[in-house]
C-alpha positions in Angstrom: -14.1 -44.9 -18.6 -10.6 -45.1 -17.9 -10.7 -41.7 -16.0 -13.6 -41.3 -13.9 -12.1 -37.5 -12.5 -12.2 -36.8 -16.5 -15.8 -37.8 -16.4 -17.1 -35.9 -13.9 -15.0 -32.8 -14.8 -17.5 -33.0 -17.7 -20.7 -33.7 -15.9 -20.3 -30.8 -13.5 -19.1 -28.5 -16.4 -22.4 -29.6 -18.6 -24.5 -28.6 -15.1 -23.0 -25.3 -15.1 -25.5 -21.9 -17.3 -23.3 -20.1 -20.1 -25.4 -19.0 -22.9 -23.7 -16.5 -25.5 -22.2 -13.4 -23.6 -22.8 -14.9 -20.1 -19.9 -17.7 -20.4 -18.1 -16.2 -17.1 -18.9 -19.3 -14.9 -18.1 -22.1 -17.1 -14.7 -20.4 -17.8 -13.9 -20.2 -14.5 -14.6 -23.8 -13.7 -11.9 -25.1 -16.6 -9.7 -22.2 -15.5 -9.9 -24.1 -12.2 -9.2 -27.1 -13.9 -6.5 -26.3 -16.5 -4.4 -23.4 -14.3 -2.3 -26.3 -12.3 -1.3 -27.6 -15.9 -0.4 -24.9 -17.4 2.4 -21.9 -17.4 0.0 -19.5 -16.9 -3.8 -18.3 -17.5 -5.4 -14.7 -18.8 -8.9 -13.7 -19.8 -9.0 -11.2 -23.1 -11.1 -8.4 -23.7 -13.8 -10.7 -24.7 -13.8 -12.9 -21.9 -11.7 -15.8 -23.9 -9.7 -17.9 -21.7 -6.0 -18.4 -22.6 -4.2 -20.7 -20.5 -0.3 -21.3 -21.5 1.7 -24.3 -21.8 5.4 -23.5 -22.2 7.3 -25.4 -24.8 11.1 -26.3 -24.2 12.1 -23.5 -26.7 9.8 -21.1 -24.6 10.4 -18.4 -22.3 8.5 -19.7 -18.8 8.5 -16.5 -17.4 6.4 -14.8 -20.2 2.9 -14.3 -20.1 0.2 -16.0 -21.6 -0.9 -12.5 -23.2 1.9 -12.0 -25.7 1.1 -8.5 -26.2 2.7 -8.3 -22.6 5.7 -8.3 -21.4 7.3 -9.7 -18.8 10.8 -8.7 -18.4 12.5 -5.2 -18.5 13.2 -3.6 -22.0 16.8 -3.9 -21.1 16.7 -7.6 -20.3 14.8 -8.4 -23.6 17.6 -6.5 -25.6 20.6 -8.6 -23.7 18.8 -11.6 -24.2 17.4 -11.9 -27.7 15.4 -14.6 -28.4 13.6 -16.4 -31.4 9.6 -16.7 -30.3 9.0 -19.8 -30.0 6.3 -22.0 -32.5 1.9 -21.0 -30.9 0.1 -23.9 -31.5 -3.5 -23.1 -30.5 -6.0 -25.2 -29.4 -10.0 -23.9 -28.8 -12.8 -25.1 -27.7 -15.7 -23.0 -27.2 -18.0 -23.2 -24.3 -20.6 -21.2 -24.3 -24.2 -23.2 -25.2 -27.1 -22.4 -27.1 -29.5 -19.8 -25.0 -32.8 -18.2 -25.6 -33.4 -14.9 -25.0 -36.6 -13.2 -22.8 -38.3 -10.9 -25.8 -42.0 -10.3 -23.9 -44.0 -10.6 -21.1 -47.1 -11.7 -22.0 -50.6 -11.1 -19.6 -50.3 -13.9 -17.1 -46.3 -13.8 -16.4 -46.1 -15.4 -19.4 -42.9 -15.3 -21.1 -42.0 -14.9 -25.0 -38.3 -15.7 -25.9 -35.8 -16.0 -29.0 -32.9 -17.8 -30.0 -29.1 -16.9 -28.9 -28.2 -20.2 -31.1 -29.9 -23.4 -32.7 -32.4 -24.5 -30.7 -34.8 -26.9 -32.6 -38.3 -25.8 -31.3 -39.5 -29.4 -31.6 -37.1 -29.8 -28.8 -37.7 -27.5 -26.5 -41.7 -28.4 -25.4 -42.0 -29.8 -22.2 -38.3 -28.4 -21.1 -37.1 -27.3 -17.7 -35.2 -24.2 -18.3 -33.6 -21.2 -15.8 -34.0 -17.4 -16.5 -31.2 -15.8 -15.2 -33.8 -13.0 -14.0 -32.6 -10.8 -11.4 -32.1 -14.5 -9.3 -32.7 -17.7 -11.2 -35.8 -18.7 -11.7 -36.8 -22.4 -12.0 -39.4 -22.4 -15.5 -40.8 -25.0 -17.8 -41.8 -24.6 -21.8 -45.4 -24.6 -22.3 -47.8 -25.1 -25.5 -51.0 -25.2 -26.7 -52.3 -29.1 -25.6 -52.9 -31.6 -28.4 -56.6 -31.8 -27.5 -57.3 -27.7 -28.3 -55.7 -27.4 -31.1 -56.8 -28.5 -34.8 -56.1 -31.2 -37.3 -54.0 -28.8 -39.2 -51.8 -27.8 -36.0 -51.6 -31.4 -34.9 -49.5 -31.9 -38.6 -47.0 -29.5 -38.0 -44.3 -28.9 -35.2 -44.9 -25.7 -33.3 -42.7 -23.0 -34.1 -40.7 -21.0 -31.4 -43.3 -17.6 -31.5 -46.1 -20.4 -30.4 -44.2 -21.6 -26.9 -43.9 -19.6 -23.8 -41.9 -19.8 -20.7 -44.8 -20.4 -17.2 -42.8 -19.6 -13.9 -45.6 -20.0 -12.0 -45.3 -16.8 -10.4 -47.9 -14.0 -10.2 -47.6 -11.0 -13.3 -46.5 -8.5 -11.0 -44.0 -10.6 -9.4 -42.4 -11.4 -12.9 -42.5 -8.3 -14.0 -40.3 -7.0 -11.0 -37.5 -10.0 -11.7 -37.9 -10.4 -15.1 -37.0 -7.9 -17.6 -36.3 -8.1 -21.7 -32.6 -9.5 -22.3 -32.7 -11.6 -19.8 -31.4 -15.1 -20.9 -32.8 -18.3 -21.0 -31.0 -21.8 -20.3 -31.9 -25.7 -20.1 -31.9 -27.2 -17.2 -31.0 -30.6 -17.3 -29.3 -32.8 -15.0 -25.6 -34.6 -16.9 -26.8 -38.7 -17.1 -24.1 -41.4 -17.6 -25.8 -44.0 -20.0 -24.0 -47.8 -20.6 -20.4 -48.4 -21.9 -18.8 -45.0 -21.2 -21.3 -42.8 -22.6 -22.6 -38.9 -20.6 -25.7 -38.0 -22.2 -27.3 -34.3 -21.5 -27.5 -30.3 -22.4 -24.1 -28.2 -23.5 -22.1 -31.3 -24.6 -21.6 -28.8 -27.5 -19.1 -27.6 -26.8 -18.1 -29.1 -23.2 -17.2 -32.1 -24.4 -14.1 -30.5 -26.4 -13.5 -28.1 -23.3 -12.7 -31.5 -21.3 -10.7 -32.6 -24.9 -8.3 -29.7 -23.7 -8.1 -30.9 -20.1 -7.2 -34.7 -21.5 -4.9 -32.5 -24.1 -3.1 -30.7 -20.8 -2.5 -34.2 -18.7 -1.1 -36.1 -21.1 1.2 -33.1 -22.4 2.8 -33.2 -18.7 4.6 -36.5 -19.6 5.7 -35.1 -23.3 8.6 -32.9 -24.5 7.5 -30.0 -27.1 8.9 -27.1 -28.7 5.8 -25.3 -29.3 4.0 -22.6 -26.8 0.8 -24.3 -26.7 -1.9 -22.3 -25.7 -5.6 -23.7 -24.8 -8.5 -21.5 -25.5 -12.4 -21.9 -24.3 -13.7 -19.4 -26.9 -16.9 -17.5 -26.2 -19.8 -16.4 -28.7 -19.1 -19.3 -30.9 -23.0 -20.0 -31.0 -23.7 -16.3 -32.5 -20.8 -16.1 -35.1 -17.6 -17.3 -33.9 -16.9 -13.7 -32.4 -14.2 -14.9 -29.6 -12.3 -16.6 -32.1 -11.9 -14.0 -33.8 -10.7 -11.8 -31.4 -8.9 -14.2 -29.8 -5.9 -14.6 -32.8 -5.5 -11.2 -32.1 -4.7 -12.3 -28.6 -2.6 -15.1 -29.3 -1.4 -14.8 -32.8 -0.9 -18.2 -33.6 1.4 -20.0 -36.0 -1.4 -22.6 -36.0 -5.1 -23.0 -34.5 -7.1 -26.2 -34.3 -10.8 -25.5 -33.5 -12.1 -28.4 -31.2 -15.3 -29.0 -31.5 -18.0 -31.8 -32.4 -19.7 -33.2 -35.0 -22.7 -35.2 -36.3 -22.9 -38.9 -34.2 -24.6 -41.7 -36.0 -28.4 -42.8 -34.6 -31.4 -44.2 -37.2 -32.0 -42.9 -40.4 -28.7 -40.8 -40.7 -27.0 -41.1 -44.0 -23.2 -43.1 -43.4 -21.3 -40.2 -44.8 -23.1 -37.2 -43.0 -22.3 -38.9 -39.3 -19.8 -40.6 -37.2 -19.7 -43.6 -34.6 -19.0 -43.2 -31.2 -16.6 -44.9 -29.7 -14.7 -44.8 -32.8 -12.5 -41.7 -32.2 -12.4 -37.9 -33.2 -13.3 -36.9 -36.9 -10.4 -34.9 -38.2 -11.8 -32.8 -41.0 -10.4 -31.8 -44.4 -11.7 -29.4 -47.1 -10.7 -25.6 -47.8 -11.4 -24.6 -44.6 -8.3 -26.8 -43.4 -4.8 -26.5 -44.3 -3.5 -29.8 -45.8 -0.6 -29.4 -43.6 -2.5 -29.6 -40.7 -4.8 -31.9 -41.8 -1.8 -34.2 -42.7 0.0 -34.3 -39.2 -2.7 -34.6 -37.5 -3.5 -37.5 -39.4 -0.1 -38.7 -39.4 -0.2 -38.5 -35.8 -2.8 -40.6 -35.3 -1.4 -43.5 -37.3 1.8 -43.6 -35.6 0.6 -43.6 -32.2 -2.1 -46.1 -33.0 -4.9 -43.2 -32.0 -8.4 -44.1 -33.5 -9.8 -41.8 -36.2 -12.2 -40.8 -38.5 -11.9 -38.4 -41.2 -14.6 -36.1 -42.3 -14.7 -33.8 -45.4 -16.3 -30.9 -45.5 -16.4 -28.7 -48.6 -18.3 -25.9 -47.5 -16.9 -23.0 -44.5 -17.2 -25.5 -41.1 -19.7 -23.7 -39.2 -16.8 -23.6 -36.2 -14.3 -21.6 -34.9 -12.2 -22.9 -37.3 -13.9 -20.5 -39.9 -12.8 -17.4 -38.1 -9.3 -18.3 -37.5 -8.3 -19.0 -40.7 -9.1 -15.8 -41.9 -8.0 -13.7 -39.2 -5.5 -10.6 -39.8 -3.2 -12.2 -42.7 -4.8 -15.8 -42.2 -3.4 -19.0 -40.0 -3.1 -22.4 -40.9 -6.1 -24.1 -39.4 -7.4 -27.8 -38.5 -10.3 -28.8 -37.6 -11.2 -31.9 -34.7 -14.4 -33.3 -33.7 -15.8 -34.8 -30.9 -19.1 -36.8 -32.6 -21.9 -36.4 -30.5 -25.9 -37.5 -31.4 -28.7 -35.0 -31.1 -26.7 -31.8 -31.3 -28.7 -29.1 -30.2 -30.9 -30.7 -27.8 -31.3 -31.6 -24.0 -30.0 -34.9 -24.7 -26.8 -34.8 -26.7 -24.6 -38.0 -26.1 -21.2 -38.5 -26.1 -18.6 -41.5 -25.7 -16.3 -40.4 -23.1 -13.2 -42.7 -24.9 -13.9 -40.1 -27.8 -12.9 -37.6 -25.6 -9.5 -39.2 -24.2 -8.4 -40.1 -27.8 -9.0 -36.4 -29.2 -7.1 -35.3 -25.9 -4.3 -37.2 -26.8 -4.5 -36.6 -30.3 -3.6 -33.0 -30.0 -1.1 -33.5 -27.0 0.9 -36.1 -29.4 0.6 -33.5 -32.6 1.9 -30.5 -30.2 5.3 -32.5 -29.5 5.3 -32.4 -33.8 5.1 -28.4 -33.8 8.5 -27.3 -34.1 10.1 -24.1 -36.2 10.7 -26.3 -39.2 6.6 -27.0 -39.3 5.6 -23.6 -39.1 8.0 -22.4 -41.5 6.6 -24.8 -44.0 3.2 -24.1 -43.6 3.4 -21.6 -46.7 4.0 -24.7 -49.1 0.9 -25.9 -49.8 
């Protein structure tokens, strides 16, 4: 890894608990990271991060919340100015959760999903109810010798696993109430040739793709207000991004996020090497545009890439955004990581550092003349 302060950035951020709603502590952490970077940093209604990196045709003393204002009415009317091109970048950070539905005789615990947990995954896992204080669990199941030929053929589902604390009943039941949610707990491990394997690399991975993005924008002229976003909620429906154009109101958003990595008996066109670069995506949910400098970028500064096409609405942030209030002009990177949606997710780190750059050499291409063609299609 040619950074090893980028790496473990991303370790310590991958250790940290943010399921769906509960994001607060992994936004702070990146706040942490990104606020010496950046212009300036704000929190929306929904608990998005914005953090602000002027552009040479900005204003340095506005806001990152450009509903606000910083100067005095009269000041704004001596001094008009043309706003400056929003490029957004966002990467979500909250990771898939479960959710404490029962408490079954015992202390038992019954849970559902806030996001895509695989239930083959999730027997045998250590995982952290954030209970009244954490409390250190692990996901039980019905042992391979009591159960029957027929059960033995087929995965258990989610309504057959249960959370043991190994506490009394009546002590779980006066720490542990309904709604309380559920994370992994697994500790970050750095594999051979550059590679972090472990939980929440979707979406932390792109969250340290905006910290890579941020450094190398501090030795690069651009117009553009860039603005990096850590959505939250993405795992439920994308409801940060949503709210976060609002807050923004981008000329242009690119959703960071990952995609499918390559491992045995994965069809060529449905995944992507490691190593090999960020996937920039193209379909309808992507303005060609977009899609087209980003790609162009690439070339020209000799950036690795991969391009994936996607027909269908992305399944990302990126879905959201483009068709917020009167619509933006969207893109769409990816990280590729293997085993999305488990414990174990896996990620080349040189990925990361490309995609960073990637989107730090496409900001210095933002300029008025961009945005104002982004209605020829």
């Amino acid at each position: 890894m040619a950074d090893r302060s980028g790496a473990r950035f991303l370790t310590e951020l991958m250790s940290l608990h943010g399921g769906p709603g509960f994001e607060h502590r992994v936004a702070e952490y990146v706040k942490g990271a990104l606020a010496p970077l950046c212009t300036d940093v704000c929190y929306d209604r929904m608990g998005n991060l914005v953090a602000r990196i002027a552009g040479d045709a900005g204003d340095a003393d506005a806001p990152a919340d450009p509903h606000a204002d910083a100067r005095p009415a009269a000041a704004s009317a001596a001094r008009p100015k043309q706003r400056p091109p929003r490029l957004m970048l966002a990467a979500h950070v909250d990771e898939i959760a479960l959710i404490v539905t029962r408490i079954e005789e015992g202390g038992f615990l019954r849970v559902a999903q806030t996001g895509g947990f695989d239930p083959r995954t999730l027997v045998g896992q250590e995982v952290v109810v954030h209970a009244s204080r954490p409390l250190r669990g692990v996901v039980g199941s019905k042992p391979p010798h009591l159960t029957t030929p027929e059960e033995r053929k087929k995965a258990p589902s989610l309504e057959d696993l249960f959370i043991d604390l190994a506490m009394p009943e009546v002590r779980v039941r006066e720490q542990v109430r309904v709604g309380d949610r559920v994370t992994i707990h697994r500790d970050p491990l750095e594999l051979m040739n550059g590679r972090i394997a472990g939980k929440a690399l979707d979406n932390r991975a792109s969250a340290a793709v905006l910290l890579e993005c941020a450094r190398t924008l501090r030795s690069l002229r651009h117009e553009a207000d860039v603005y990096l976003v850590c959505t939250v909620q993405e795992e439920v429906g994308m409801r940060g991004a949503a709210a976060v154009v609002e807050t923004v109101r981008p000329d242009i958003a690119i959703a960071v996020d990952v995609t499918f990595g390559d491992f045995p008996g994965q069809a060529p066109d449905e995944s992507f090497k490691l190593g090999k670069g960020p996937a920039i995506t193209f379909g309808p949910n992507i303005h060609p545009q977009v899609f087209g400098g980003l790609r162009d970028t690439a070339v020209r500064h000799h950036i690795p890439y991969q391009i994936e096409l996607s027909q269908e609405p992305t399944g990302t942030d990126a879905n959201a955004f483009q068709t917020a209030g009167d619509g933006v002009a969207t893109g769409l990177v990816g990280v590729a990581i293997r085993y999305v949606h488990t414990s174990v997710e896996c990620v080349a780190y040189a990925d990361i550092e490309d995609c960073g750059r990637l989107l730090a050499f496409y900001a210095t291409t933002v300029d008025r003349s961009v945005v104002e063609g982004l209605s020829c299609y």
